[in-house]
Backbone bond lengths (Angstrom), bond angles and torsions (degrees), N, CA, C in turn:
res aa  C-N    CA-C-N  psi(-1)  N-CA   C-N-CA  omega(-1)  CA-C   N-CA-C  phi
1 X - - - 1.442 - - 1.525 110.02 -
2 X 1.048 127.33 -25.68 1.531 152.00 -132.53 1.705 91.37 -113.58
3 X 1.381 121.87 168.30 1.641 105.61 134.25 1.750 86.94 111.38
4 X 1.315 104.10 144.13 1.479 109.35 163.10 1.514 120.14 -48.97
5 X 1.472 115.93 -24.96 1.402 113.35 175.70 1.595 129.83 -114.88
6 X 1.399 81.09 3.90 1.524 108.97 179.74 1.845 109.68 -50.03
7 X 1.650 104.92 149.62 1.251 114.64 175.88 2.195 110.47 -50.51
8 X 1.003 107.03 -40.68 1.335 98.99 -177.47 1.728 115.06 -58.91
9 X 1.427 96.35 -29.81 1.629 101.77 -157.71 1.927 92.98 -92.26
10 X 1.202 131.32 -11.99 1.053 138.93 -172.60 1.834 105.65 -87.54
11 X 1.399 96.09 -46.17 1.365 99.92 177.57 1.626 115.84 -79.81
12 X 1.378 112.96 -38.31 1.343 112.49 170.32 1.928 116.83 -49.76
13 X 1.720 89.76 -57.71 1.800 79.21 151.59 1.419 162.65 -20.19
14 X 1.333 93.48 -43.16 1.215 114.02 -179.94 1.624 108.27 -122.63
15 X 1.011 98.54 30.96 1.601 105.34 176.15 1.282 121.73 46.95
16 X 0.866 131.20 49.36 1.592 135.26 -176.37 1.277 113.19 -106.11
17 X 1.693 145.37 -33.66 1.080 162.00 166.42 1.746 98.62 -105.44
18 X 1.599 102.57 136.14 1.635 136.83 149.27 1.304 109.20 -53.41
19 X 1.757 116.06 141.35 1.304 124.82 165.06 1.806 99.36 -36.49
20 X 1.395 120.40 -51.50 1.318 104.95 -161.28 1.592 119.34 -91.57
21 X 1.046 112.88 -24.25 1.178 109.63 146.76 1.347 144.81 -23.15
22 X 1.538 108.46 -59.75 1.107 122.75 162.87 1.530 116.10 -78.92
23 X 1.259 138.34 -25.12 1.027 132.25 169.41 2.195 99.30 -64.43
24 X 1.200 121.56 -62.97 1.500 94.28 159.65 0.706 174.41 152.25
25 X 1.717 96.10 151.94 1.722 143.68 171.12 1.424 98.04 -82.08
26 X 1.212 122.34 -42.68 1.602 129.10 164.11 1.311 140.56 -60.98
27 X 1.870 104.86 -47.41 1.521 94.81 155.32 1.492 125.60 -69.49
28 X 1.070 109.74 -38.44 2.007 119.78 161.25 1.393 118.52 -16.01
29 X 1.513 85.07 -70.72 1.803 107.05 167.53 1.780 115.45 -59.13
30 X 0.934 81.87 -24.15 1.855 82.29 165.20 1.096 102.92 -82.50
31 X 1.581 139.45 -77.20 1.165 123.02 -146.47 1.777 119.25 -67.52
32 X 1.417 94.35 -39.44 1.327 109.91 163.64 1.620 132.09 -46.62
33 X 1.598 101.20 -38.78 1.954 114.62 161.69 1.593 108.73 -60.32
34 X 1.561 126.13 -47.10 0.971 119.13 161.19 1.643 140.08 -44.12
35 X 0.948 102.04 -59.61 1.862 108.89 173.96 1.538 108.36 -77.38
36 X 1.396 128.48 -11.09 1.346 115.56 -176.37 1.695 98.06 -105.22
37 X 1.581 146.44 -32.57 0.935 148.02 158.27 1.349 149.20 -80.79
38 X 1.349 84.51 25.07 1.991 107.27 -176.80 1.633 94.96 -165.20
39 X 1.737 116.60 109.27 1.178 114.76 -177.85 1.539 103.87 -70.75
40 X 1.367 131.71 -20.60 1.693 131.67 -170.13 1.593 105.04 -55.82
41 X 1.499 105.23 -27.31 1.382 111.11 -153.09 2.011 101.32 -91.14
42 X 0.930 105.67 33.75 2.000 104.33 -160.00 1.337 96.48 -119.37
43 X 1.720 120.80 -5.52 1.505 110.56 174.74 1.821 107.27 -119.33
44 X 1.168 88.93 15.37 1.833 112.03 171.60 1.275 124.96 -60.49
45 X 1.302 146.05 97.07 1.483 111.95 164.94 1.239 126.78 -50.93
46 X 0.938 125.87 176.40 1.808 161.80 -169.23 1.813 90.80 -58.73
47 X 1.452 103.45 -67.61 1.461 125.28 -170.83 1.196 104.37 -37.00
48 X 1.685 107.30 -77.18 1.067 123.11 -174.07 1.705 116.99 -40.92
49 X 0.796 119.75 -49.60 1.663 131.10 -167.12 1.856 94.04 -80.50
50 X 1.257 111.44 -33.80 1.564 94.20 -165.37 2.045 98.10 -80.62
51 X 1.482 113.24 -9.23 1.553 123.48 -166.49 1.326 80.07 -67.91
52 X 1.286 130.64 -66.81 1.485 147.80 -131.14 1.865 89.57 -78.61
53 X 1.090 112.98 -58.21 1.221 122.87 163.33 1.271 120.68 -36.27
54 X 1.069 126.29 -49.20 1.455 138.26 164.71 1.736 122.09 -30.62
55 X 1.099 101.89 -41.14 1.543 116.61 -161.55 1.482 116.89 -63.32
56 X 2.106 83.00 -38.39 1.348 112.69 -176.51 1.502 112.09 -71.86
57 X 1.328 102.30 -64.32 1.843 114.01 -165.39 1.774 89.49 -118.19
58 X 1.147 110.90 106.75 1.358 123.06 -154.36 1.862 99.71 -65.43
59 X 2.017 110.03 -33.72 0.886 131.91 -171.41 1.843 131.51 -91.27
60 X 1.660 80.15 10.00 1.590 94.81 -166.49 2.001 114.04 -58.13
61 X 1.144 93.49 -29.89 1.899 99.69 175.75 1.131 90.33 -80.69
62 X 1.251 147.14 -52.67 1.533 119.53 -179.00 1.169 154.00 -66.67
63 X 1.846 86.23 -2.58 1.795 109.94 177.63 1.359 103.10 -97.34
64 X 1.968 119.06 -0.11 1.558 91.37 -158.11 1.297 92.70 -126.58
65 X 1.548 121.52 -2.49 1.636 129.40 178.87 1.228 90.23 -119.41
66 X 1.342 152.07 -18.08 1.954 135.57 -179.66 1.145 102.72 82.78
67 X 1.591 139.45 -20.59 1.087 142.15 159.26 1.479 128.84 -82.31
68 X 1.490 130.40 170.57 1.492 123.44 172.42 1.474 103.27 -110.44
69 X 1.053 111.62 103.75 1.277 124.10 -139.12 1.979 99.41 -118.54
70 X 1.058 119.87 92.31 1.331 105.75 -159.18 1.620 107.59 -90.29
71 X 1.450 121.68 149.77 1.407 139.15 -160.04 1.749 81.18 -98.71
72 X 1.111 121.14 91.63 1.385 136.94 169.15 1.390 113.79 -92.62
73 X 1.520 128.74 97.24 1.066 115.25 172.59 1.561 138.76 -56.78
74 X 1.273 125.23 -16.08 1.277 156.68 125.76 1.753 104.30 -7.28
75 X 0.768 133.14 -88.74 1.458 156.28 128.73 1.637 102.39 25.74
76 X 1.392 136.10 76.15 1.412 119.53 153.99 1.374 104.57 2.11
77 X 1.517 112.53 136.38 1.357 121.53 155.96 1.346 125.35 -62.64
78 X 1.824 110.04 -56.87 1.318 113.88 178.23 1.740 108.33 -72.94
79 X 0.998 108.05 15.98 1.645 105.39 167.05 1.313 113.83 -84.04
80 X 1.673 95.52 -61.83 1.580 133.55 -165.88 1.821 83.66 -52.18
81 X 0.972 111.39 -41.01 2.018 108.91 -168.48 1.114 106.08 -75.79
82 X 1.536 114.20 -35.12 1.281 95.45 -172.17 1.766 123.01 -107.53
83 X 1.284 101.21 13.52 1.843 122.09 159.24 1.123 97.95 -71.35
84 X 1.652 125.65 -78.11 1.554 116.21 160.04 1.139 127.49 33.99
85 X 1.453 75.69 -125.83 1.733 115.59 165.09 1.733 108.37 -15.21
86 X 1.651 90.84 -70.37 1.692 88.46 -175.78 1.463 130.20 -69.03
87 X 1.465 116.26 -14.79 1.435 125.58 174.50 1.601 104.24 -72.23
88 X 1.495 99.45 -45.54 1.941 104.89 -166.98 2.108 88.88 -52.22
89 X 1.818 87.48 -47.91 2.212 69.03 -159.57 1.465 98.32 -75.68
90 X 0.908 149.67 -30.71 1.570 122.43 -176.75 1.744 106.12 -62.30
91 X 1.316 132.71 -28.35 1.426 141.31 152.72 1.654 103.30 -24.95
92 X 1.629 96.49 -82.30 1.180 113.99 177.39 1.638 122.04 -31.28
93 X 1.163 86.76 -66.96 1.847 108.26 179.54 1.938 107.62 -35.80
94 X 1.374 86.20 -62.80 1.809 108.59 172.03 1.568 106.07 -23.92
95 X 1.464 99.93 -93.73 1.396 119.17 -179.41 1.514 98.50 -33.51
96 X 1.379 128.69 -79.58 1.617 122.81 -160.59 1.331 120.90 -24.84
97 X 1.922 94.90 -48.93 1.167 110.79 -175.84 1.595 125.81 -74.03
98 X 1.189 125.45 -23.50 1.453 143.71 155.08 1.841 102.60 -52.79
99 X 1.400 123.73 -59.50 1.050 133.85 179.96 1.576 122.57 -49.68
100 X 1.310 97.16 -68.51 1.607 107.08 174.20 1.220 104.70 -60.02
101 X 1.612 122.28 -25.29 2.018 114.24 -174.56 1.572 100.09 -65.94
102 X 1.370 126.70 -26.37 1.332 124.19 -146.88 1.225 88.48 -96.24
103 X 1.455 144.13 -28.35 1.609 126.88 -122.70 1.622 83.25 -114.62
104 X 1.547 116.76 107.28 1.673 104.46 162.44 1.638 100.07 -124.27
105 X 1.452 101.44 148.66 1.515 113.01 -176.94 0.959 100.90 -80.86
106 X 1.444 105.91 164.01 1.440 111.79 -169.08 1.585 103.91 -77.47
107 X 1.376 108.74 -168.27 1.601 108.18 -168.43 1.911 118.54 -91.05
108 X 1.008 110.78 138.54 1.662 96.12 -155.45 2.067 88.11 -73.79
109 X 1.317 84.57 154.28 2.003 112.28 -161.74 1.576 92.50 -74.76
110 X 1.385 111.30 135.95 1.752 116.05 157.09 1.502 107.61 -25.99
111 X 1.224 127.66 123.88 1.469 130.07 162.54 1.530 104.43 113.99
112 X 1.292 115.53 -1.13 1.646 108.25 -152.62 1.545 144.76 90.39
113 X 0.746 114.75 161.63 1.817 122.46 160.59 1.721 102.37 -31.93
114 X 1.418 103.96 -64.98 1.471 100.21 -167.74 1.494 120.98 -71.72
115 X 1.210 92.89 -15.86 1.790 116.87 170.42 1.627 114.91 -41.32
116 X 1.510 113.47 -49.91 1.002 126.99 -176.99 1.238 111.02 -44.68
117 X 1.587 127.94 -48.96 1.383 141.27 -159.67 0.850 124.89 -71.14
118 X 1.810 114.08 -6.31 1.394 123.47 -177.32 1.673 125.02 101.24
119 X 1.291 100.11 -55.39 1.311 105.97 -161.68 2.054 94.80 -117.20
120 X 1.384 96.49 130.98 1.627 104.84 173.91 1.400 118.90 -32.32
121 X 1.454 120.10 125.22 1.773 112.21 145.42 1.008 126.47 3.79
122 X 1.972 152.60 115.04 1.228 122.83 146.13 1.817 129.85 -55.16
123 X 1.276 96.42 144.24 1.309 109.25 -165.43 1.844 98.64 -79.88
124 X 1.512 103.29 125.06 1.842 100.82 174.91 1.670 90.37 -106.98
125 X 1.826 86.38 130.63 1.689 94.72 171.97 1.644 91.29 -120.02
126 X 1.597 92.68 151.31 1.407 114.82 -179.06 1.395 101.41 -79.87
């Protein structure tokens, strides 16, 4: 995904994804590298992992809720998780929906689907 040739940098290319967008598809991919590549990390909250995260990409809650969203310890935990949670999926939701608006297949070929293949349908006789 990553990488000078990576899917992000290919699509950013060609304009298909927003600066923020792609910013994130990236923190995502962060949080998500975390809980899927360290089993310790699977009884973690959200919070916790995005704090730690923090240190790194100072801006990572703000790429993944659209808001500046501060990790207030003050803040109920199971609140703080579950603002989160619900900011990341309406994020989520966003993007899909930007995504799926864009994506139309191409136009189906004279003859059909099977048309494509060259050679006619076999014929089923009763």
């Amino acid at each position: 995904m990553e990488g000078r040739a990576g899917k992000l940098k290919l699509a950013e290319g060609m304009m298909l994804l927003t600066e923020s967008q792609i910013a994130f598809i990236r923190a995502l991919a962060q949080v998500r590298n975390r809980y899927a590549h360290n089993v310790k990390n699977m009884h973690r909250s959200l919070t916790d992992i995005l704090t730690e995260e923090q240190r790194n990409s100072g801006r990572i809650v703000e790429h993944l809720t659209g808001i500046k969203f501060p990790l207030s310890p003050s803040l109920d935990p199971k609140l703080r998780n579950d603002l989160l949670k619900r900011f990341m999926y309406y994020r989520l939701a966003d993007y899909l929906s930007n995504a799926l608006h864009t994506l139309r297949p191409p136009p189906i070929p004279e003859g059909g689907l099977l048309g494509m293949l060259g050679t006619p349908p076999p014929r089923i006789e009763k």
